[in-house]
One Martini backbone bead per residue (centre of mass of N, CA, C, O) as a GRO file, in nm:
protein
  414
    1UNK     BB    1  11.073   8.086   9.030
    2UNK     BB    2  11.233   7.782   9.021
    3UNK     BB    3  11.348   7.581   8.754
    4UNK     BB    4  11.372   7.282   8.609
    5UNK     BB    5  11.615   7.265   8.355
    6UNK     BB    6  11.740   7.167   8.047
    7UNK     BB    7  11.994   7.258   7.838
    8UNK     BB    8  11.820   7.238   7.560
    9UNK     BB    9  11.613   7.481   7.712
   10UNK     BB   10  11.795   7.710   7.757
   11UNK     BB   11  11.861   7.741   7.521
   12UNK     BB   12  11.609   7.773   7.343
   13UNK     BB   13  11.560   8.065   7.557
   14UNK     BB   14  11.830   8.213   7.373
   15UNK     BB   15  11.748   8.234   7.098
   16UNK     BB   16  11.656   8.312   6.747
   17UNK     BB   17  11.406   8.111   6.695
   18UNK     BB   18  11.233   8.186   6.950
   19UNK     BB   19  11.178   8.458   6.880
   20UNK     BB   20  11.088   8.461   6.588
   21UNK     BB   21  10.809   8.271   6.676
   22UNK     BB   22  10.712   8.521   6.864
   23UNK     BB   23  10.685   8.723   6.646
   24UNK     BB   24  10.472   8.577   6.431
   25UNK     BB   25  10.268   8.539   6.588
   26UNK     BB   26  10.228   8.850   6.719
   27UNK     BB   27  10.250   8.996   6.384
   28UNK     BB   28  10.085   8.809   6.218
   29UNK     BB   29   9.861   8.569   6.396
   30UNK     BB   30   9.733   8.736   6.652
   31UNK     BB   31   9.846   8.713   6.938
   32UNK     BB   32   9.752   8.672   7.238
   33UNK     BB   33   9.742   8.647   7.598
   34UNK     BB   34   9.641   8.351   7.457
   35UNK     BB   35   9.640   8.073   7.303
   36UNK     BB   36   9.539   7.878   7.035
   37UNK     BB   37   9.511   7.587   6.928
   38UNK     BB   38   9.669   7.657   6.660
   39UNK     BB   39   9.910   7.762   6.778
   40UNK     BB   40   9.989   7.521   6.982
   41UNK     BB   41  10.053   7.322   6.737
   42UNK     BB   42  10.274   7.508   6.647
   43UNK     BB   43  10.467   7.520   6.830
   44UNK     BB   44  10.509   7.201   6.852
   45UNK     BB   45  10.624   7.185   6.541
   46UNK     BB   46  10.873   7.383   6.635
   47UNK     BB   47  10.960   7.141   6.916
   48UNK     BB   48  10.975   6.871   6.935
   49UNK     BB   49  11.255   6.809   7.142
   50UNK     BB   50  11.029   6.988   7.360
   51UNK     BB   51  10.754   6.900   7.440
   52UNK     BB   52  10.818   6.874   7.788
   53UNK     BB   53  10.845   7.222   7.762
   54UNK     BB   54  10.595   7.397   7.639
   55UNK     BB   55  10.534   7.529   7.826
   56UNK     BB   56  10.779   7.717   7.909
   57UNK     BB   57  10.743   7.845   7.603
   58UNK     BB   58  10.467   7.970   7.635
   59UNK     BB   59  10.515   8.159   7.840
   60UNK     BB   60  10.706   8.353   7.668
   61UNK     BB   61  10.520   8.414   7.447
   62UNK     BB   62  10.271   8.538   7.639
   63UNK     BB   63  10.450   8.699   7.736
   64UNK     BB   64  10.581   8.908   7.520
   65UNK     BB   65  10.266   8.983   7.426
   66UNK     BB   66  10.217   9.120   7.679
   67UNK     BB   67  10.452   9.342   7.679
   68UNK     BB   68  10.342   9.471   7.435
   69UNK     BB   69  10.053   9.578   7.527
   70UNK     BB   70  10.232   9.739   7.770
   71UNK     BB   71  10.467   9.882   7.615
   72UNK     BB   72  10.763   9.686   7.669
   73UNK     BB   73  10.847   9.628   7.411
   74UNK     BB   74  11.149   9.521   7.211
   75UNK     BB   75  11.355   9.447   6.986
   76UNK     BB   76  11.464   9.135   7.087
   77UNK     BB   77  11.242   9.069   7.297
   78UNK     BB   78  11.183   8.894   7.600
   79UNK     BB   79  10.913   8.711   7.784
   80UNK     BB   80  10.777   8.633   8.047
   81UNK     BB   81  10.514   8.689   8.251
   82UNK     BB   82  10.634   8.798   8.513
   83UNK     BB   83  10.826   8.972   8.340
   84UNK     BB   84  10.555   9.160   8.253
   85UNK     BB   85  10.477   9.243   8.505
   86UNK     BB   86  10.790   9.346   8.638
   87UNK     BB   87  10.882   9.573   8.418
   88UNK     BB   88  10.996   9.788   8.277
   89UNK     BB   89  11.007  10.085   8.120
   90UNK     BB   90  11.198  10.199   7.892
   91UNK     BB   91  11.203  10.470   7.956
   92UNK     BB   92  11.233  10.455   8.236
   93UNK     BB   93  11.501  10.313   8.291
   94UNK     BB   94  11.669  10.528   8.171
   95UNK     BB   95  11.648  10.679   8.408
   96UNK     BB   96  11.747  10.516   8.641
   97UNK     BB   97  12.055  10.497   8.500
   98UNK     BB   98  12.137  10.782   8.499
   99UNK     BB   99  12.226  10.770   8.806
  100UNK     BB  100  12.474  10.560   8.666
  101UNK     BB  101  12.656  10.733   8.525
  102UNK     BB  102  12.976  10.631   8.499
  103UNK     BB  103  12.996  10.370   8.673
  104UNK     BB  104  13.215  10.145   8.631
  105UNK     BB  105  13.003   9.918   8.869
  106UNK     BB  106  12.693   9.739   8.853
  107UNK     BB  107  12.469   9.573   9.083
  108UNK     BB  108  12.220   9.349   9.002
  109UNK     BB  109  11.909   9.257   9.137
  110UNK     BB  110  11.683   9.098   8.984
  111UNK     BB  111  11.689   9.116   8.612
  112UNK     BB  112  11.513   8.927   8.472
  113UNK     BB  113  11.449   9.024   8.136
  114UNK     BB  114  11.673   9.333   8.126
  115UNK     BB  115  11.592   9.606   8.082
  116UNK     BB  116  11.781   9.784   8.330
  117UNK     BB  117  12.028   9.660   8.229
  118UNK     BB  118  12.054   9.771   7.941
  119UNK     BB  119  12.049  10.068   8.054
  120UNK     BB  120  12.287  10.050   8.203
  121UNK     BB  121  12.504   9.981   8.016
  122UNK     BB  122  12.468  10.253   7.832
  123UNK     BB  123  12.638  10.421   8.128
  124UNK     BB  124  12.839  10.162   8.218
  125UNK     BB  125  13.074   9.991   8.220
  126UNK     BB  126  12.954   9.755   8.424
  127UNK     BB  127  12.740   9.470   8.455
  128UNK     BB  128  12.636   9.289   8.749
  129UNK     BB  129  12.400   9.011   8.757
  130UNK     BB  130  12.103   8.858   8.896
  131UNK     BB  131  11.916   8.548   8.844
  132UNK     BB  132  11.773   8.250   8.992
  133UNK     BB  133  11.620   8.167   8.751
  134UNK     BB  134  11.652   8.004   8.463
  135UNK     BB  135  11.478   8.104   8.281
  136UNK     BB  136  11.492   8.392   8.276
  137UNK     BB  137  11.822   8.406   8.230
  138UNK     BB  138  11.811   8.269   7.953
  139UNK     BB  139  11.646   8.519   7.836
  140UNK     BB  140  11.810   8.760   7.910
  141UNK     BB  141  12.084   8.644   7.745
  142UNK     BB  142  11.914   8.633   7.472
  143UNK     BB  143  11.860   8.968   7.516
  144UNK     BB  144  12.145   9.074   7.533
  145UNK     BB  145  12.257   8.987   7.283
  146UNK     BB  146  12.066   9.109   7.057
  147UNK     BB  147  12.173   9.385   7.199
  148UNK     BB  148  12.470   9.436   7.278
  149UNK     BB  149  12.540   9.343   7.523
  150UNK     BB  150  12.855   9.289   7.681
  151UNK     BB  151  12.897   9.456   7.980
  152UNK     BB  152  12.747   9.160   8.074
  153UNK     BB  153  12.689   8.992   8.372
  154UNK     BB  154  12.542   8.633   8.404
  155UNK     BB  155  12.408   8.514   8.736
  156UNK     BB  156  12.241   8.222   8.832
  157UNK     BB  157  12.169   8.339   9.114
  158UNK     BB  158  12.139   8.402   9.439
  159UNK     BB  159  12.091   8.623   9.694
  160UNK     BB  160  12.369   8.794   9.876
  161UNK     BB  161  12.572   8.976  10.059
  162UNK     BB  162  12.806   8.903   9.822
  163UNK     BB  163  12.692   9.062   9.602
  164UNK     BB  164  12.787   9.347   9.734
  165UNK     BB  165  13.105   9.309   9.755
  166UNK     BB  166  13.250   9.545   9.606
  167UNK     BB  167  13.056   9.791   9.556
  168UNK     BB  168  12.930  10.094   9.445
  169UNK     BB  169  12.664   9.991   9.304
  170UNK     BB  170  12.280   9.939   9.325
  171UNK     BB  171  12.022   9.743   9.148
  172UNK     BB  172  11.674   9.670   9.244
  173UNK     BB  173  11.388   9.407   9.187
  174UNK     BB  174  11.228   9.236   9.394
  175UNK     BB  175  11.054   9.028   9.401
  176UNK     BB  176  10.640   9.039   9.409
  177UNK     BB  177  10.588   8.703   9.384
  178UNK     BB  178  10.466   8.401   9.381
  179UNK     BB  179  10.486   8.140   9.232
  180UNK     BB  180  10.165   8.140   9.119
  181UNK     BB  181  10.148   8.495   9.069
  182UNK     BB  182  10.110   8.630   9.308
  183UNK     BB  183  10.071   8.943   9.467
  184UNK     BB  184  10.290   9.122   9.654
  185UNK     BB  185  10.259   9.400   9.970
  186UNK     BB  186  10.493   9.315  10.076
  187UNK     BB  187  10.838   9.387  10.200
  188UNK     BB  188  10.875   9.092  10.348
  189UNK     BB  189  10.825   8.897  10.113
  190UNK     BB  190  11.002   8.958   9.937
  191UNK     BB  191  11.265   8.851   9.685
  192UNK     BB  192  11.447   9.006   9.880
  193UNK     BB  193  11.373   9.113  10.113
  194UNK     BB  194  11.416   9.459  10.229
  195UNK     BB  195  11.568   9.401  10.491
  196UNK     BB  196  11.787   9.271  10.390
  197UNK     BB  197  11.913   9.427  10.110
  198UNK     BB  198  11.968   9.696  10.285
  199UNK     BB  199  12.153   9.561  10.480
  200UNK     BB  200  12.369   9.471  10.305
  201UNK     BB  201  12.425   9.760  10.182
  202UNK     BB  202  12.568   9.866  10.454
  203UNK     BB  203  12.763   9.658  10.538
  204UNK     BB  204  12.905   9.739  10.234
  205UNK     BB  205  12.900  10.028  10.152
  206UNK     BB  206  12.753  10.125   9.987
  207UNK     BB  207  12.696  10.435   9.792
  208UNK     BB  208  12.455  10.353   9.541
  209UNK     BB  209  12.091  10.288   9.559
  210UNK     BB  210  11.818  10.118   9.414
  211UNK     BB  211  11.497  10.046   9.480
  212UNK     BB  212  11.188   9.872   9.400
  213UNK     BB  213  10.850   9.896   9.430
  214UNK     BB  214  10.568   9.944   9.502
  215UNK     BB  215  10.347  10.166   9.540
  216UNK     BB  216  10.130   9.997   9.745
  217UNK     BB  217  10.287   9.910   9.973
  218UNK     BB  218  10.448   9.781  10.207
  219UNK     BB  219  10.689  10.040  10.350
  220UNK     BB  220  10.972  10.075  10.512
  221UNK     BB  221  11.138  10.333  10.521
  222UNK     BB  222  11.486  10.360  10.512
  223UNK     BB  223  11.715  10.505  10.671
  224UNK     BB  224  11.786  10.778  10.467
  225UNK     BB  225  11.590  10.779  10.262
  226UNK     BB  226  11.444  10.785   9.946
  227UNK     BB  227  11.159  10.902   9.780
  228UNK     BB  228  11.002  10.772   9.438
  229UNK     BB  229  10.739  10.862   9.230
  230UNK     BB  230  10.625  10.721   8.929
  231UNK     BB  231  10.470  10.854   8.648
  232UNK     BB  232  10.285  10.676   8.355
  233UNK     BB  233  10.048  10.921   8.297
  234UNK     BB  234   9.779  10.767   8.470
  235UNK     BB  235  10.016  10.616   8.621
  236UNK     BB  236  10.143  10.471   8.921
  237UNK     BB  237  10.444  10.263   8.870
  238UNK     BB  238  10.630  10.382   9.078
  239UNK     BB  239  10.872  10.296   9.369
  240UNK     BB  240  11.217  10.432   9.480
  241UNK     BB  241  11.476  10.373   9.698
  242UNK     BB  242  11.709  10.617   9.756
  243UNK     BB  243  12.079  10.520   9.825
  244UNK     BB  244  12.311  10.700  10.039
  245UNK     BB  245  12.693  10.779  10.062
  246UNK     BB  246  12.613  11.037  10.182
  247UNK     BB  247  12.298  11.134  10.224
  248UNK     BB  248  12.109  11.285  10.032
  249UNK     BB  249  12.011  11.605   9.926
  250UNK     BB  250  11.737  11.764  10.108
  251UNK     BB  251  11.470  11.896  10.017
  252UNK     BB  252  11.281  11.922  10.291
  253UNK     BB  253  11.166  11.614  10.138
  254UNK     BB  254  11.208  11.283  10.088
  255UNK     BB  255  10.987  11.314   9.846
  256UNK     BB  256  10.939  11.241   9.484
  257UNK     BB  257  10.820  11.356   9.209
  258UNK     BB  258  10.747  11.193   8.889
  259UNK     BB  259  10.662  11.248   8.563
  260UNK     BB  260  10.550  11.048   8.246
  261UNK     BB  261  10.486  11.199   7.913
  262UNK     BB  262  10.505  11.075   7.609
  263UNK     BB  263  10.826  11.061   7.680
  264UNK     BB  264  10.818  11.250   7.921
  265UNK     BB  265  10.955  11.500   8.164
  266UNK     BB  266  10.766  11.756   8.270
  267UNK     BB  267  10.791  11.696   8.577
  268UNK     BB  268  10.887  11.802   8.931
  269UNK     BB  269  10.839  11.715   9.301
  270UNK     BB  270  10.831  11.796   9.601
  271UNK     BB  271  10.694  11.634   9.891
  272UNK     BB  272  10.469  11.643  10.123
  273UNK     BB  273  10.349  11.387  10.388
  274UNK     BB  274  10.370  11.535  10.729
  275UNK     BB  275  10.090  11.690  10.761
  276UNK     BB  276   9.917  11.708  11.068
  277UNK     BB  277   9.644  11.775  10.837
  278UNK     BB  278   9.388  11.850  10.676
  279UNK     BB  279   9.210  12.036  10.533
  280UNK     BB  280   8.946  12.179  10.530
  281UNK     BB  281   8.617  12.079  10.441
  282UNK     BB  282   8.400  12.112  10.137
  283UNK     BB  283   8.141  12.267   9.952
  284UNK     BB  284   7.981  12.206   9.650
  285UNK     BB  285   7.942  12.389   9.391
  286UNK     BB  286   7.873  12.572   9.129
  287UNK     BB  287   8.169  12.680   8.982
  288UNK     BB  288   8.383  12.528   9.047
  289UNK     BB  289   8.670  12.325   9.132
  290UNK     BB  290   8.825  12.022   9.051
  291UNK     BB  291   9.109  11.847   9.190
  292UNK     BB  292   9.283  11.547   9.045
  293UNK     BB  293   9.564  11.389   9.196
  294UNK     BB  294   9.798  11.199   9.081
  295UNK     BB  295   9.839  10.933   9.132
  296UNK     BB  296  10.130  10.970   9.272
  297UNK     BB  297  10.032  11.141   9.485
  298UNK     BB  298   9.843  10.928   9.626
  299UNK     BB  299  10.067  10.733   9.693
  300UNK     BB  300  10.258  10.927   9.859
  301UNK     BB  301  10.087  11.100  10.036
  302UNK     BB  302  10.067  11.408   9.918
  303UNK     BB  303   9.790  11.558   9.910
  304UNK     BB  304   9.758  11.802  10.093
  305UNK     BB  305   9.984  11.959   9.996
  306UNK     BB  306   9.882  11.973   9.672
  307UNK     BB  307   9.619  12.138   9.807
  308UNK     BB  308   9.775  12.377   9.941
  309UNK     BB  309   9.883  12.514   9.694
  310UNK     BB  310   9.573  12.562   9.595
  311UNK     BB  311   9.370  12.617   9.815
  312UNK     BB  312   9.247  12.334   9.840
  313UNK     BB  313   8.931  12.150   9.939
  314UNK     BB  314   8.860  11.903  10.050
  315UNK     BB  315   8.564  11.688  10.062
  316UNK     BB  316   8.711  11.470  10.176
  317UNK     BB  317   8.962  11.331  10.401
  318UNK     BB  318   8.976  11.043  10.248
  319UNK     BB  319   8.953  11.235   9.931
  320UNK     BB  320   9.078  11.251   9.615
  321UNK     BB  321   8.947  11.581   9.625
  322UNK     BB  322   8.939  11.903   9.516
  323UNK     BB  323   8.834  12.245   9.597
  324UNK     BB  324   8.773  12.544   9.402
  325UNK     BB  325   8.710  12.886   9.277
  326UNK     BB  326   8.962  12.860   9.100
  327UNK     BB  327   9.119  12.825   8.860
  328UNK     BB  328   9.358  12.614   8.811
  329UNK     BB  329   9.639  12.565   8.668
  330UNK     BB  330   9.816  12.433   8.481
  331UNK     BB  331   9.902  12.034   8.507
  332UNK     BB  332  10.040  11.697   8.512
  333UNK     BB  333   9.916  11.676   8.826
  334UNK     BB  334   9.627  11.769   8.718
  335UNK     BB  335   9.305  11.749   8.693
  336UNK     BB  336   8.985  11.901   8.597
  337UNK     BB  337   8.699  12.055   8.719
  338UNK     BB  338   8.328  12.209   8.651
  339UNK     BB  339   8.094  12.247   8.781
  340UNK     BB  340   7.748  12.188   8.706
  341UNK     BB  341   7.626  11.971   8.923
  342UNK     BB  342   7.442  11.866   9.188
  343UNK     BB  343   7.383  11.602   9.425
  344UNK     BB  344   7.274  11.412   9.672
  345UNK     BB  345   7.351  11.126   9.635
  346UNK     BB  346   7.254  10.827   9.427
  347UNK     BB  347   7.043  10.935   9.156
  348UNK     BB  348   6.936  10.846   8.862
  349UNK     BB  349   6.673  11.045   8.810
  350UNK     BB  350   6.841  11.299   8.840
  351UNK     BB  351   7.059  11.199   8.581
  352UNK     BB  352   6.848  11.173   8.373
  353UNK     BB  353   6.771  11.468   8.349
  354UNK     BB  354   7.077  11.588   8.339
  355UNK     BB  355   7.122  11.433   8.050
  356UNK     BB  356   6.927  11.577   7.902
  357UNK     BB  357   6.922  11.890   7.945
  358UNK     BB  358   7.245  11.909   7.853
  359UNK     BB  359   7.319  11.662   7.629
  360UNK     BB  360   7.498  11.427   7.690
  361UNK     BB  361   7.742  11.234   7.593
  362UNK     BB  362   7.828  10.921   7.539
  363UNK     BB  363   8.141  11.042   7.662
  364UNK     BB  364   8.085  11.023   7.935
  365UNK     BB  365   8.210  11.002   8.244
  366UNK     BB  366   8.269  10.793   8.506
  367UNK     BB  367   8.329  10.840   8.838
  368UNK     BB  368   8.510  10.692   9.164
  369UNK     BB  369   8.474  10.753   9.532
  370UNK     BB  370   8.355  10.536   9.758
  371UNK     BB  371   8.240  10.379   9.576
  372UNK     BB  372   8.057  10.019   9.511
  373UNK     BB  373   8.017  10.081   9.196
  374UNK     BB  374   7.909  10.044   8.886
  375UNK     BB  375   8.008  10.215   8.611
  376UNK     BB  376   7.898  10.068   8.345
  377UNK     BB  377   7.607  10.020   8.458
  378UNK     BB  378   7.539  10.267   8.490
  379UNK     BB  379   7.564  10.428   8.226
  380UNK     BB  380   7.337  10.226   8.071
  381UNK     BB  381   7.129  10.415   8.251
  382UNK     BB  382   7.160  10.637   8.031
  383UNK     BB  383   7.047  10.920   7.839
  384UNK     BB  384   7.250  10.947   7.626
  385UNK     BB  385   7.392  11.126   7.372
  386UNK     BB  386   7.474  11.037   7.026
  387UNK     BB  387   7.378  11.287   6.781
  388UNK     BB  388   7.553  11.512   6.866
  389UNK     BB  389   7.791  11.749   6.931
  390UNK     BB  390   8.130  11.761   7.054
  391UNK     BB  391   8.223  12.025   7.263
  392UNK     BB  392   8.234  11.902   7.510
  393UNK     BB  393   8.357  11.724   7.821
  394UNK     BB  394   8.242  11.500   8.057
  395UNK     BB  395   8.179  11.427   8.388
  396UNK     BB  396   8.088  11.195   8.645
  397UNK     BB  397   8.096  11.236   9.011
  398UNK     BB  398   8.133  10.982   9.269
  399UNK     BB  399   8.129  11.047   9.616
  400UNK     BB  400   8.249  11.065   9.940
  401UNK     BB  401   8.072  11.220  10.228
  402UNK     BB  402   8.129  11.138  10.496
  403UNK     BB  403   7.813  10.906  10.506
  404UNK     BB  404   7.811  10.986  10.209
  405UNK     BB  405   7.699  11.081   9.896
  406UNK     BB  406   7.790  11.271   9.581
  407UNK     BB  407   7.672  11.410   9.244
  408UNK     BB  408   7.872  11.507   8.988
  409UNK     BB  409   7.891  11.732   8.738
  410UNK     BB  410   8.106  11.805   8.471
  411UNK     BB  411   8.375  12.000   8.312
  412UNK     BB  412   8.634  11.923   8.120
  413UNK     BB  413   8.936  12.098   8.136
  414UNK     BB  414   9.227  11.878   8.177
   0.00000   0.00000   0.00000
C-alpha cells in the first residue's frame, strides 16, 4: 500500500530516536501487538510535532514487537505490521543469500524491511533494491544504516521490466497483501503479479534469480523453474521458484524440499510430486505405525512419494497420514506414532474410557485431519489424568477415512 507521508515523518521512520522508542516500549513497558491506552499517549508525548501521523508510527511500533513475537526480530531492525508478516526469518534470509555469494550486483524486487536485503549485502558486492511504499522504505534505509549495510542502494520506486535491465541475479519477494492488510492466494494478484515479474526476468536474460511466494498460494510454476519448499520447525514457512539460464540441473524432480531446525539445516530431499495415484489405502490396526509427513512434505504435494519411500500406505487417499507395520526410521521430515487402540467415528464415551483405562496425561494432544471438530472443546471434555508421572507422551488422532471419520489413541515415538 503507498502510502502520502512528509519530509519529516520520513525522516523520523529512518531514525534511531524511534528505535529506541520502539525498544523502550516492547523490551521494557511488556507492549505486545497493540498498544495500550497509555502507551498510546506515551508515544503521543514523544512525538509532538507529528501528531497526525501518529497511526503511521503506531503501526510500526506494533509491526516491529509483532516481529519479536515471530523471532523475526534483530537488534537495529524496525518493522511494519505487513512487514513483520511478510518478512523471512534471518536465518532463511542468509540461506537465500547463499545462492548469490559473490555475485557483483543483485537486484531486489520488494525489499520490504530489508531482511533478505541485508542477507544479501553479506555475500554480494551491491544489492540495488526496489521498494514502492514510502513507509516501508524509509524503515528499510534506516534499518540498512543501522545495520552497517553500505553497499546498498535504496529506490522507492516500483517495479518495472527496466528494473531488472542489464543485471545478472534477482531476489524477489512481490507484495501479497491488499491494501487493507488481507492475504491473497493467487499469484496473478501479487504487485507485481507473478507472470509480469517471471516475463521480465526472461527478457531481460537474467542469468539467476528467485522469486518467494506463498506455499499454499495458487502459482503455475513457470517453465523451467524449480521449487523449493522451506519448511522451520513444523511449519512449512516459504515456497522459492528458482529461475536459471541455462535451467538448474535436474536431479529426477524439480521440487526440493529443505527443513530448518533449531537454526540448522538436518536435511534435503528431492521430491516427486507427479506419481500417478497415491499407494493403495490401508487399515490402522494397533502396534502399527503412523508417520505424519512434514509440512513442508505437504504443501509441495510430495505425501504420495514420500509414503512410497517407507513402504507406507495412506489412512485415506485425501489424507496425509500414512501407516506401516514397522517403525520407520527417525528423520526430521516426519513425525511417528505407535498406534494403541482405534475405534470407528468420533465416540466421547469411547474416548472416555479409553483415556481413564490408559491413564492419559493431561499432556495428551489431539490431533485432526479432515474433522471440522474443535480440538480443544474435546480436551475439555476427557477426563485426562493430572496427578500421574508422564513417563510417555501420547497424542489422540481423529481423520477422514472414505466418508467417515476413525479416533486412533497413539503413542508419540518422535
Amino acid at each position: 500500500m503507498q502510502q502520502q507521508c512528509s519530509a519529516d515523518l520520513l525522516e523520523y521512520l529512518k531514525s534511531d530516536e524511534l528505535y529506541r522508542l520502539a525498544t523502550t516500549l516492547i523490551f521494557e513497558q511488556g507492549m505486545g501487538d497493540r498498544l495500550l491506552p497509555a502507551q498510546v499517549e506515551y508515544v503521543r508525548r514523544q512525538i509532538p510535532s507529528l501528531l497526525t501521523a501518529s497511526t503511521l508510527v503506531v503501526d510500526v511500533l506494533t509491526g516491529t514487537s509483532k516481529a519479536n513475537r515471530l523471532g523475526k526480530w534483530r537488534p537495529g531492525w524496525l518493522f511494519t505490521s505487513a512487514g513483520a508478516e511478510q518478512a523471512t526469518h534471518p536465518v532463511i534470509a542468509a540461506y537465500h543469500a547463499s545462492h548469490f555469494r559473490d555475485v557483483h550486483t543483485v537486484t531486489e524486487v520488494c525489499a520490504g524491511c530489508g531482511v533478505d536485503t541485508a542477507a544479501l549485502a553479506d555475500v554480494a558486492g551491491q544489492v540495488v533494491c526496489y521498494e514502492q511504499d514510502p513507509v516501508t522504505a524509509a524503515v528499510l534505509t534506516g534499518n540498512l544504516a543501522r545495520n552497517k549495510c553500505t553497499n546498498v542502494v535504496v529506490n522507492n520506486e516500483a517495479f518495472t521490466a527496466a528494473t531488472v535491465i542489464a543485471t545478472k541475479a534477482v531476489w524477489a519477494d512481490p507484495s501479497r497483501r491488499k491494501a487493507h492488510g488481507q492475504r491473497l492466494r493467487d499469484a496473478t494478484l501479487y504487485q507485481p503479479p507473478l507472470e509480469v515479474l517471471y516475463s521480465a526476468i526472461v527478457s531481460c536474460k537474467v542469468e539467476f534469480a528467485g522469486i518467494k511466494v506463498g506455499p499454499g498460494d495458487r502459482v503455475s510454476r513457470p517453465v523451467g523453474a524449480t521449487s523449493e519448499y522451506i519448511g522451520w520447525k513444523r511449519e512449512c514457512r516459504e515456497h522459492i521458484l528458482w529461475i536459471a539460464r541455462p535451467p538448474l540441473q535436474q536431479t529426477g524432480s524439480p521440487t526440493k524440499i529443505t527443513l530448518f531446525k533449531d537454526g540448522a539445516t538436518p536435511g534435503v530431499i528431492q521430491a516427486g510430486t507427479d506419481l500417478p495415484a497415491p499407494p493403495e489405502c490401508g487399515n490402522v490396526q494397533p502396534g502399527m505405525y503412523i508417520i505424519e509427513p512434514h509440512a513442508a512434505i505437504i504443501a509441495a504435494g510430495a505425501v504420495n512419494d514420500y509414503f512410497t519411500r517407507y513402504s507406507a500406505m495412506p489412512v485415506d487417499k485425501m489424507i496425509a497420514y500414512g501407516i506401516t507395520n514397522t517403525k520407520p526410521p527417525s528423520s526430521p521430515f516426519h513425525s511417528t506414532y505407535k498406534v494403541v487402540a482405534i475405534s470407528p467415528g468420533i465416540r466421547t464415551s469411547w474416548l472416555c474410557r479409553q483415556v481413564r483405562t490408559l491413564e492419559l496425561p493431561s499432556t495428551t494432544t489431539i490431533k485432526k485431519r479432515g474433522w471440522n471438530g474443535n480440538p480443544v472443546e474435546l480436551h475439555k471434555k476427557l477426563p485426562f489424568q493430572t496427578d500421574v508421572p508422564v513417563n510417555s507422551e501420547y497424542a489422540i488422532v481423529i481423520t477422514r477415512k472414505g466418508h467417515d471419520h476413525i479416533t486412533i489413541i497413539c503413542e508419540v515415538v518422535e
